[in-house]
mmCIF file of the N, C-alpha and C atoms, coordinates in Angstrom:
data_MODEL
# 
_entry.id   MODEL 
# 
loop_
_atom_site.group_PDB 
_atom_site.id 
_atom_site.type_symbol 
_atom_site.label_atom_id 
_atom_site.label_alt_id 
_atom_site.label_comp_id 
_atom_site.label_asym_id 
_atom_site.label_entity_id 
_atom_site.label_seq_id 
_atom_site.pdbx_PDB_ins_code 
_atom_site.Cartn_x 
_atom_site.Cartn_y 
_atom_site.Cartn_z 
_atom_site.occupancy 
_atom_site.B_iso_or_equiv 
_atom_site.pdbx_formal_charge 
_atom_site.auth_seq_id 
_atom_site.auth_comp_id 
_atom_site.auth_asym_id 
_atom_site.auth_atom_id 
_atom_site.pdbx_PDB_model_num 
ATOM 1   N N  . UNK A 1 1  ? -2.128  54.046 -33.776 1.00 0.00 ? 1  UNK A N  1 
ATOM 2   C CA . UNK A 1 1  ? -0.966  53.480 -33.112 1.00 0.00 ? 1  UNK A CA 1 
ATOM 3   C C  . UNK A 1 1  ? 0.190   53.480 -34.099 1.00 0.00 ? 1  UNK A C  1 
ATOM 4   N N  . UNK A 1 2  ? 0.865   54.065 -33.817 1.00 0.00 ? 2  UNK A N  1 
ATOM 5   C CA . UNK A 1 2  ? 2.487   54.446 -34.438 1.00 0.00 ? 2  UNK A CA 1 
ATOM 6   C C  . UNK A 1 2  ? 3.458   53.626 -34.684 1.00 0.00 ? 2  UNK A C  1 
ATOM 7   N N  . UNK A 1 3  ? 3.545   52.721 -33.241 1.00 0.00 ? 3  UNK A N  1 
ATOM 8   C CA . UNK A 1 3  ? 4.310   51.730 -32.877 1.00 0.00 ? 3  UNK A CA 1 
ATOM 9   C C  . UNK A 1 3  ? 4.489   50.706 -33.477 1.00 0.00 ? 3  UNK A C  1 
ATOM 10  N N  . UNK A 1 4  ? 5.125   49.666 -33.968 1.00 0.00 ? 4  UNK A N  1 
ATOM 11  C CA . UNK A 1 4  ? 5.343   48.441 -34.375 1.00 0.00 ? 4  UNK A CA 1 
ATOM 12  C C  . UNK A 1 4  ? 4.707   47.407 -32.987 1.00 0.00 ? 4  UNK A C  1 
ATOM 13  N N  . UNK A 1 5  ? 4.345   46.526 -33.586 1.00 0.00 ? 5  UNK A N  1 
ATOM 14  C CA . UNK A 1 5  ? 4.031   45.158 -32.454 1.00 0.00 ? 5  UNK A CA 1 
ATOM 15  C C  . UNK A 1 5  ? 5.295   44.047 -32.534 1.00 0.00 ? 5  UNK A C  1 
ATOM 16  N N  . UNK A 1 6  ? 5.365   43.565 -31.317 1.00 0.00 ? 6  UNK A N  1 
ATOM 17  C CA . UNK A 1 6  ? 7.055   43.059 -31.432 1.00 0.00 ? 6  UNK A CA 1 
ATOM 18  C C  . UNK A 1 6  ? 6.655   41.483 -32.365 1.00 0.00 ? 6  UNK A C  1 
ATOM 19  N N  . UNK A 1 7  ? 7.543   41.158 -32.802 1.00 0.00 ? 7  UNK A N  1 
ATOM 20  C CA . UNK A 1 7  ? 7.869   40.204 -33.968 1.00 0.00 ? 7  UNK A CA 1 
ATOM 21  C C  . UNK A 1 7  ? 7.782   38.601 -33.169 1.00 0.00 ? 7  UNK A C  1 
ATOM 22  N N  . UNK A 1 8  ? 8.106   38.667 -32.247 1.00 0.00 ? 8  UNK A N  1 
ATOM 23  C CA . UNK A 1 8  ? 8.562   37.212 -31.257 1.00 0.00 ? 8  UNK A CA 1 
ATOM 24  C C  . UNK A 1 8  ? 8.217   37.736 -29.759 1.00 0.00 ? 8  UNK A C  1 
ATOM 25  N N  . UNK A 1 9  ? 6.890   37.232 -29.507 1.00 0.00 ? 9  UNK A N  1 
ATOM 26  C CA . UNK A 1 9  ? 6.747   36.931 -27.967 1.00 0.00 ? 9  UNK A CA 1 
ATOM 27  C C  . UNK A 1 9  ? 6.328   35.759 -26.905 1.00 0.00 ? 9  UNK A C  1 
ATOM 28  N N  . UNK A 1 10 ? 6.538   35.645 -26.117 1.00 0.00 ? 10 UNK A N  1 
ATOM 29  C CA . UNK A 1 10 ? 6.507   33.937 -25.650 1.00 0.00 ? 10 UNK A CA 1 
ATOM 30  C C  . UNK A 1 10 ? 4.939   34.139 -25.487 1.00 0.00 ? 10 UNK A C  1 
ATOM 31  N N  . UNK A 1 11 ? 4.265   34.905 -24.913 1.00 0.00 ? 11 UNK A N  1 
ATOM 32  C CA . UNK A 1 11 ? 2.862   35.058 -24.325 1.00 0.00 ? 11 UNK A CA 1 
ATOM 33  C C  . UNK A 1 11 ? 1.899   35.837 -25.289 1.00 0.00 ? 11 UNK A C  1 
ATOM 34  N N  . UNK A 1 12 ? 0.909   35.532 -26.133 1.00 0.00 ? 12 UNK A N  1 
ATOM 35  C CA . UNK A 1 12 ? 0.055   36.894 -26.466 1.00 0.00 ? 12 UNK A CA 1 
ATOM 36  C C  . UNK A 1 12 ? -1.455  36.496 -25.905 1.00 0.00 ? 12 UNK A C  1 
ATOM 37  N N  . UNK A 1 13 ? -1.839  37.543 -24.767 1.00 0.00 ? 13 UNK A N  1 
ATOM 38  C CA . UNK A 1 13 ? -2.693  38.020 -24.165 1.00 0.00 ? 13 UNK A CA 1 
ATOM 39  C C  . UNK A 1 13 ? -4.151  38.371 -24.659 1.00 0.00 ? 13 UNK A C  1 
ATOM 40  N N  . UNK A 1 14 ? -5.332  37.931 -25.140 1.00 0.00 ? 14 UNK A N  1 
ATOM 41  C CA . UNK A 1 14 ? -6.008  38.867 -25.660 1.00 0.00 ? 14 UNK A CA 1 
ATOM 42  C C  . UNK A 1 14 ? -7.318  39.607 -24.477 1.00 0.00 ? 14 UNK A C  1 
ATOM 43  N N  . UNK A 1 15 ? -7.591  40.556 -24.403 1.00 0.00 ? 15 UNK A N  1 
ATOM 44  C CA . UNK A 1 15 ? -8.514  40.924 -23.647 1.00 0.00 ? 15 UNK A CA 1 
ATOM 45  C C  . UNK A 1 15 ? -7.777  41.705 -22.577 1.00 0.00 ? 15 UNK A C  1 
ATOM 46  N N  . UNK A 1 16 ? -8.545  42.317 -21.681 1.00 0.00 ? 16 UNK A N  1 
ATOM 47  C CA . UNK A 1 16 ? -7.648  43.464 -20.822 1.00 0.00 ? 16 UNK A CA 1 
ATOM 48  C C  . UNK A 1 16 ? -8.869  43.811 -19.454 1.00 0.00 ? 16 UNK A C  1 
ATOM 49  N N  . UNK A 1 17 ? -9.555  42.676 -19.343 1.00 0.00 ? 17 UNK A N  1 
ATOM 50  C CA . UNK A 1 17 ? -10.389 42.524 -18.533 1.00 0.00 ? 17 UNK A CA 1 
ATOM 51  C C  . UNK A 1 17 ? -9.587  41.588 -17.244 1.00 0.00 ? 17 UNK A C  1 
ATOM 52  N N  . UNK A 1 18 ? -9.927  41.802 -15.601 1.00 0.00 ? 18 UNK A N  1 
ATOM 53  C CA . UNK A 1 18 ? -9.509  41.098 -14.666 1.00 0.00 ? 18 UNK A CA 1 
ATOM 54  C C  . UNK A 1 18 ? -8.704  39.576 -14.927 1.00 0.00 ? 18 UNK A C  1 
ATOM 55  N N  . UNK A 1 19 ? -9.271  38.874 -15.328 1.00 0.00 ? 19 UNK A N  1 
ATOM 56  C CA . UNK A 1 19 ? -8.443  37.297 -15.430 1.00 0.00 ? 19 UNK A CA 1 
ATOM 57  C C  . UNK A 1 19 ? -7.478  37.569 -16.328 1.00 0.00 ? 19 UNK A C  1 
ATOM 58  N N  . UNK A 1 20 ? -7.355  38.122 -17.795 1.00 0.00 ? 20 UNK A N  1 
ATOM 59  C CA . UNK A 1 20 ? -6.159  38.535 -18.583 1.00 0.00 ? 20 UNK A CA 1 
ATOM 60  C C  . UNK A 1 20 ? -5.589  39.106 -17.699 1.00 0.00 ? 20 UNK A C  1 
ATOM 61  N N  . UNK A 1 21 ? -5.591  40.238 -17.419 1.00 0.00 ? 21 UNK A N  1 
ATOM 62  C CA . UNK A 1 21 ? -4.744  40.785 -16.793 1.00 0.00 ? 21 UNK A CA 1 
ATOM 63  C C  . UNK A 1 21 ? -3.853  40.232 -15.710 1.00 0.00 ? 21 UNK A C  1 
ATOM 64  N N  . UNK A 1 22 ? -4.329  39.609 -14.635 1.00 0.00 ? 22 UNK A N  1 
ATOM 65  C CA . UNK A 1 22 ? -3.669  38.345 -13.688 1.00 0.00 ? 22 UNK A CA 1 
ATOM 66  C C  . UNK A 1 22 ? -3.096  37.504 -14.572 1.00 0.00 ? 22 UNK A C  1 
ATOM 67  N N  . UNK A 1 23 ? -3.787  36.733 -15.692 1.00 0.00 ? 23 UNK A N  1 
ATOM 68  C CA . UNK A 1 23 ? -2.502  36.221 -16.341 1.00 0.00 ? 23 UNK A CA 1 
ATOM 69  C C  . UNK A 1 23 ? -1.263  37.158 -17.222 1.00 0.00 ? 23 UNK A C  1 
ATOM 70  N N  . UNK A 1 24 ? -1.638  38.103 -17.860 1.00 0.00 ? 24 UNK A N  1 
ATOM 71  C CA . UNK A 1 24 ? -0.794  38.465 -18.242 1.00 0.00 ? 24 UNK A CA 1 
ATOM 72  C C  . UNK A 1 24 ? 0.735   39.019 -17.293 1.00 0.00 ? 24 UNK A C  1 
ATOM 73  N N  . UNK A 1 25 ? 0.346   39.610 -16.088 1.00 0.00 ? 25 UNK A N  1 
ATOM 74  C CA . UNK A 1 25 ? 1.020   39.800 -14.911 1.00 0.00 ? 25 UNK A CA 1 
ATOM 75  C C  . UNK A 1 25 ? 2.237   39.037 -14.277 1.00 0.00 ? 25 UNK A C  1 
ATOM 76  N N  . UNK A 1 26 ? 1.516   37.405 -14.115 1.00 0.00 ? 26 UNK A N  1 
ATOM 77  C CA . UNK A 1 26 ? 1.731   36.601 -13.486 1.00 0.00 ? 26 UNK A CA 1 
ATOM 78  C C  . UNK A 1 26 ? 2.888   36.144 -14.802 1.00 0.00 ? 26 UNK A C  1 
ATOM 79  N N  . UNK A 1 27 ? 2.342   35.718 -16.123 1.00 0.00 ? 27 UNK A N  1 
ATOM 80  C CA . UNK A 1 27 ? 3.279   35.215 -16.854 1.00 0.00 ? 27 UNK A CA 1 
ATOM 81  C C  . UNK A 1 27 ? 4.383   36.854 -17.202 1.00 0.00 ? 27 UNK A C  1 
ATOM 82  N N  . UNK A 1 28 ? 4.290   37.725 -16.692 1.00 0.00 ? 28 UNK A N  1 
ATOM 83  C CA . UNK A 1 28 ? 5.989   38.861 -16.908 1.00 0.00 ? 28 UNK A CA 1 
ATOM 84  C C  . UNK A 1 28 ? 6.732   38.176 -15.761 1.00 0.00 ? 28 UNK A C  1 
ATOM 85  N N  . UNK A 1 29 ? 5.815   38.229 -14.661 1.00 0.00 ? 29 UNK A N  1 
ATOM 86  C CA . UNK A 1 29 ? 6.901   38.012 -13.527 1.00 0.00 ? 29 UNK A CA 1 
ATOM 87  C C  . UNK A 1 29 ? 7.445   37.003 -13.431 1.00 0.00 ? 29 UNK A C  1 
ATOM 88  N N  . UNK A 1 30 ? 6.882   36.332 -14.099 1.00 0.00 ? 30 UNK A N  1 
ATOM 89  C CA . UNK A 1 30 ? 7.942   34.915 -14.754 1.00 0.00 ? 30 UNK A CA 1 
ATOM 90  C C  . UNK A 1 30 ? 8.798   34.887 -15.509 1.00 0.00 ? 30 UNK A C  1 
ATOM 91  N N  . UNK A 1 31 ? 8.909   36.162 -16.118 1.00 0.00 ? 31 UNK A N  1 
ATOM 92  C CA . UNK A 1 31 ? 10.422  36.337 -16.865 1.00 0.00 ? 31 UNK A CA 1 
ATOM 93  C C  . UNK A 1 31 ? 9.395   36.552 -18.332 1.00 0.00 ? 31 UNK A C  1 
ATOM 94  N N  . UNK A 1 32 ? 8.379   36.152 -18.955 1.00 0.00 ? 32 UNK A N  1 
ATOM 95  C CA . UNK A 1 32 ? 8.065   35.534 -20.461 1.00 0.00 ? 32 UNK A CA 1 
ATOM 96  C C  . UNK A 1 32 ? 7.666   37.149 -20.792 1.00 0.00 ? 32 UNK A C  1 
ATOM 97  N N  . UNK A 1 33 ? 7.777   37.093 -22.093 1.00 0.00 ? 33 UNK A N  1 
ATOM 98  C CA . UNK A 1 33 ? 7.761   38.778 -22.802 1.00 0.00 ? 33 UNK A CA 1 
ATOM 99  C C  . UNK A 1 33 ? 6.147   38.210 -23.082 1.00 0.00 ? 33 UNK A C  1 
ATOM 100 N N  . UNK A 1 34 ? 5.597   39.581 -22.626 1.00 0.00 ? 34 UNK A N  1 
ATOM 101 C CA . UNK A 1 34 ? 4.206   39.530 -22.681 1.00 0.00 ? 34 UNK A CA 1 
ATOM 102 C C  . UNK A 1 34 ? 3.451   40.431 -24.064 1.00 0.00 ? 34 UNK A C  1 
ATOM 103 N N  . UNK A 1 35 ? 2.321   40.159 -24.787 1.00 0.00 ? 35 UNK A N  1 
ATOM 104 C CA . UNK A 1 35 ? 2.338   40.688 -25.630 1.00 0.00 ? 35 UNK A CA 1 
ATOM 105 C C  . UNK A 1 35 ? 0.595   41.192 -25.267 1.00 0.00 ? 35 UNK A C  1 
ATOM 106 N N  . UNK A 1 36 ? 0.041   42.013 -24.431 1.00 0.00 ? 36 UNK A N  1 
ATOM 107 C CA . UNK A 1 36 ? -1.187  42.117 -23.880 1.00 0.00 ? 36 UNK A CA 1 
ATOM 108 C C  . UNK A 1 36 ? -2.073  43.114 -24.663 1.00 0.00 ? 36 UNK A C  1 
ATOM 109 N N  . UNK A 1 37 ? -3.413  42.643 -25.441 1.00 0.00 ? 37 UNK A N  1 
ATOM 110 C CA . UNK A 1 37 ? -3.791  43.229 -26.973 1.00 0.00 ? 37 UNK A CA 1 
ATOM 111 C C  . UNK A 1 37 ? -5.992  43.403 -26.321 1.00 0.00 ? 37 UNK A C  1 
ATOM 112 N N  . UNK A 1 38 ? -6.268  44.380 -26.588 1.00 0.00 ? 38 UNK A N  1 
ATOM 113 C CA . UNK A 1 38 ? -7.280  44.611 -26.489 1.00 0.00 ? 38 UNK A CA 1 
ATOM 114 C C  . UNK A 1 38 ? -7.990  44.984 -27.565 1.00 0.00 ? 38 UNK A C  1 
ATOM 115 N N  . UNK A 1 39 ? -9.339  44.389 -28.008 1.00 0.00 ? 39 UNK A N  1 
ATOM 116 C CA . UNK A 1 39 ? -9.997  45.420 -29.144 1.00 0.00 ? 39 UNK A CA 1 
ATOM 117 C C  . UNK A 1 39 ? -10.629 46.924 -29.005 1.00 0.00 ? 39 UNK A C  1 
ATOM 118 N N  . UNK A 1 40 ? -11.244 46.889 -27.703 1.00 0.00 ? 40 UNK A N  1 
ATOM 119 C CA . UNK A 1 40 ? -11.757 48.311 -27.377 1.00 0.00 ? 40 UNK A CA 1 
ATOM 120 C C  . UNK A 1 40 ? -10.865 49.120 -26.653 1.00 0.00 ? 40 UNK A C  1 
ATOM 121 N N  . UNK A 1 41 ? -10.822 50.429 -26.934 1.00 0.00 ? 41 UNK A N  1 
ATOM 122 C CA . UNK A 1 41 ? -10.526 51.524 -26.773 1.00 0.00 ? 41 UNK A CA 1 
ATOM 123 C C  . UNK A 1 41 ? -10.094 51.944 -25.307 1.00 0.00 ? 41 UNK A C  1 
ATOM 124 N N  . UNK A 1 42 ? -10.360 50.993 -24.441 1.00 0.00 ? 42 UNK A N  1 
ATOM 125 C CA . UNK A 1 42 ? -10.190 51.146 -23.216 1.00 0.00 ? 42 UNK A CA 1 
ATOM 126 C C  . UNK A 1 42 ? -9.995  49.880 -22.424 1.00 0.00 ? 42 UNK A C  1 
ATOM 127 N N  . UNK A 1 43 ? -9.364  50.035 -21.514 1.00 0.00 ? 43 UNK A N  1 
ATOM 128 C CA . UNK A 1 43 ? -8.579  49.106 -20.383 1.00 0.00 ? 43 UNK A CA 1 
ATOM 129 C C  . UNK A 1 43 ? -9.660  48.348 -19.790 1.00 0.00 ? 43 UNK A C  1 
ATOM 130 N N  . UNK A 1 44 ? -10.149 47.179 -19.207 1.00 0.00 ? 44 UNK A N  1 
ATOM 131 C CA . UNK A 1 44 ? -10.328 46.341 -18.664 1.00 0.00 ? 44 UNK A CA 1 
ATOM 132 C C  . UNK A 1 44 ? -11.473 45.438 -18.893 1.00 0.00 ? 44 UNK A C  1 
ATOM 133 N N  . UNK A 1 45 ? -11.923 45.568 -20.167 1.00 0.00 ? 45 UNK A N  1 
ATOM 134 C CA . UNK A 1 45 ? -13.111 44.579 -20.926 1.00 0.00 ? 45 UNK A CA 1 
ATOM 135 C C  . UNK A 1 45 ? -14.097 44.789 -19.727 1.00 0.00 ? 45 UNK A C  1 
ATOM 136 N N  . UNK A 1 46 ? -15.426 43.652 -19.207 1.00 0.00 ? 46 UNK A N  1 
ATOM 137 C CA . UNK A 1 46 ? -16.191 44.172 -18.402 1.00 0.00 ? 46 UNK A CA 1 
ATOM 138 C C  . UNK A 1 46 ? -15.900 44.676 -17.176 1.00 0.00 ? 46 UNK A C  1 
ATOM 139 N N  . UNK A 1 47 ? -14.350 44.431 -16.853 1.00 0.00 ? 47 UNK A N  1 
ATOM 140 C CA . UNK A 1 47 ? -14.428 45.276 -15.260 1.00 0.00 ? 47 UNK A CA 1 
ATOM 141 C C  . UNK A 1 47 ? -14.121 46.528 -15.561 1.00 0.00 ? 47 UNK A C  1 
ATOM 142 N N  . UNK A 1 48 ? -14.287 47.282 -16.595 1.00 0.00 ? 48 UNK A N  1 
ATOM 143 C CA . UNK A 1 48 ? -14.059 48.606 -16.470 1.00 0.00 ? 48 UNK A CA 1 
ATOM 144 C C  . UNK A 1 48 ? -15.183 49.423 -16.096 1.00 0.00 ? 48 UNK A C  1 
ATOM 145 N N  . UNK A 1 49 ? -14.831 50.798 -16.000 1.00 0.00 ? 49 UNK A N  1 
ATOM 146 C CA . UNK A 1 49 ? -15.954 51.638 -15.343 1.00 0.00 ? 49 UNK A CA 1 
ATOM 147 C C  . UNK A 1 49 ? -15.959 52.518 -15.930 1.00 0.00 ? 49 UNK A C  1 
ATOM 148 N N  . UNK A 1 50 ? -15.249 53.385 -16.485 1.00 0.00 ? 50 UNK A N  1 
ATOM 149 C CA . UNK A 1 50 ? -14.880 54.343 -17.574 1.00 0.00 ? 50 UNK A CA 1 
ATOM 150 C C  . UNK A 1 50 ? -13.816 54.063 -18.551 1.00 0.00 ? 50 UNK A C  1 
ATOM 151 N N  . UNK A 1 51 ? -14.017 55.103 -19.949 1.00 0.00 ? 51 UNK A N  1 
ATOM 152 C CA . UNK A 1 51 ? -13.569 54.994 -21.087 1.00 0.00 ? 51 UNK A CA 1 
ATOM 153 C C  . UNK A 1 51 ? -12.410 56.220 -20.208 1.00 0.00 ? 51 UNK A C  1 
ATOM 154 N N  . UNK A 1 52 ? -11.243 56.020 -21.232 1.00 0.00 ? 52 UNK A N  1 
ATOM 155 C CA . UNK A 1 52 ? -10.046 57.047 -20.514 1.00 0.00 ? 52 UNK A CA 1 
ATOM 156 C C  . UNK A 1 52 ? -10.663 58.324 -21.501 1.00 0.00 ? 52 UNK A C  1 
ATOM 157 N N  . UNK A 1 53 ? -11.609 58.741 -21.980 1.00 0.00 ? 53 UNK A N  1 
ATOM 158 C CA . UNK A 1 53 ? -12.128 59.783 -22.994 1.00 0.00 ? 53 UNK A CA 1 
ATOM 159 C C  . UNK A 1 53 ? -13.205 60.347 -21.891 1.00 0.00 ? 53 UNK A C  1 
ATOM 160 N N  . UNK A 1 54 ? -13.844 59.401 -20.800 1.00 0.00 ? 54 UNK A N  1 
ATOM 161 C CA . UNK A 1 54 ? -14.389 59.754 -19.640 1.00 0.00 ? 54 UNK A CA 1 
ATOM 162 C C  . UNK A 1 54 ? -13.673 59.903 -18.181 1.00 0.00 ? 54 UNK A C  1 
ATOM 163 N N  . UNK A 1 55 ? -12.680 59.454 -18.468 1.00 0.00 ? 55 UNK A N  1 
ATOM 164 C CA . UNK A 1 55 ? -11.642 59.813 -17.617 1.00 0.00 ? 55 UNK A CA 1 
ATOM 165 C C  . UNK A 1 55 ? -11.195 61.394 -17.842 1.00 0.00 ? 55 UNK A C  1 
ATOM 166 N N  . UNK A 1 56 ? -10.977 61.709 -18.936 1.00 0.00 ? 56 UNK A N  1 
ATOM 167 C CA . UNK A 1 56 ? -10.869 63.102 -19.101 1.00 0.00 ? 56 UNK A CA 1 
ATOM 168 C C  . UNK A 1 56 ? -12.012 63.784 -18.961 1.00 0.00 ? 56 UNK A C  1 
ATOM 169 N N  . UNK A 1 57 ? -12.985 63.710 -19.400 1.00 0.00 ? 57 UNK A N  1 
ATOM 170 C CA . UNK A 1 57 ? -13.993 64.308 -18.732 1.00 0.00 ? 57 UNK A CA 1 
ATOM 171 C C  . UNK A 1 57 ? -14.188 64.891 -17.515 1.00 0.00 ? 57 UNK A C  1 
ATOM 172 N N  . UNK A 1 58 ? -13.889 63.454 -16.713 1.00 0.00 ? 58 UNK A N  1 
ATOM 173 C CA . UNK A 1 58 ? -14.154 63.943 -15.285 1.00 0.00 ? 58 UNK A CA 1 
ATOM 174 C C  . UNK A 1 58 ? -13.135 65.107 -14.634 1.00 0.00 ? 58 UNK A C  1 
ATOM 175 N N  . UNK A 1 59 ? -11.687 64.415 -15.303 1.00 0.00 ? 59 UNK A N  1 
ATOM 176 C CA . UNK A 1 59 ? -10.765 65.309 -14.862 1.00 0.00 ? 59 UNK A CA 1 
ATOM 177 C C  . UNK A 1 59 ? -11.265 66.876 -15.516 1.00 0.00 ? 59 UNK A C  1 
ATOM 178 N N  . UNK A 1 60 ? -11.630 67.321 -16.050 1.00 0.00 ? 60 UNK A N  1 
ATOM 179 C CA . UNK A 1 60 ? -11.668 68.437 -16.874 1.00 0.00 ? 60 UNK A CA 1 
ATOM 180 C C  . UNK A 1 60 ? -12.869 69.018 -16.360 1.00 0.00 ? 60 UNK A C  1 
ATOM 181 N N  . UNK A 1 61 ? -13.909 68.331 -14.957 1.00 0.00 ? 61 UNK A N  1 
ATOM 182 C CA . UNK A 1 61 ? -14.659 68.861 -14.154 1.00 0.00 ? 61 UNK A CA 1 
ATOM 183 C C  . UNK A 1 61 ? -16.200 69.067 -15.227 1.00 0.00 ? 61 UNK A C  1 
ATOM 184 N N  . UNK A 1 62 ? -16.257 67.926 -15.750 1.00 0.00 ? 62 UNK A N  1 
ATOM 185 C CA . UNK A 1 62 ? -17.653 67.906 -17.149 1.00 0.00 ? 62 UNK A CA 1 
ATOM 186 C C  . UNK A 1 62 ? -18.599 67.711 -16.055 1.00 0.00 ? 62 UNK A C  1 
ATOM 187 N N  . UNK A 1 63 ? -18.432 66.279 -15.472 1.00 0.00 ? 63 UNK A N  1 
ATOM 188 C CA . UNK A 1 63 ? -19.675 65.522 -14.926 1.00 0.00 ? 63 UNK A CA 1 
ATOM 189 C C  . UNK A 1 63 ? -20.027 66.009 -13.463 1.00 0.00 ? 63 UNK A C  1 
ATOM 190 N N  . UNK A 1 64 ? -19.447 67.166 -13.753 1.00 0.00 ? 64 UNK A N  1 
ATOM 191 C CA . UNK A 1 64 ? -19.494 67.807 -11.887 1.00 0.00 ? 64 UNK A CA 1 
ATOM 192 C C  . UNK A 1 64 ? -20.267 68.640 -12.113 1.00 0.00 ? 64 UNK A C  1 
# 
């Protein structure tokens, strides 16, 4: 990751699984700068279903 992480945010998020995510959501649309931080490699802690590295896969016609 290349990017800088911002310096001042009202909200920091950890996890990227269903309930984070509703909160993290819920507190943007409230105006608050959201700061939403995962450790693994992929989007949605246990509600996920694939890694985006299996996402390409599929797209790329592997698992077919």
């Amino acid at each position: 990751m290349d990017k800088k992480l911002p310096e001042n945010v009202d909200v920091a998020v950890l996890g990227t699984g269903l309930p984070e995510a509703i909160l993290a959501s819920a507190c943007a649309r409230a105006g608050l700068s959201v700061l939403h931080l995962d450790r693994n490699e992929y989007y949605g802690g246990d509600w996920s279903s694939f890694t985006m590295s299996m996402v390409h896969e599929v797209n790329e016609n592997k698992f077919l």
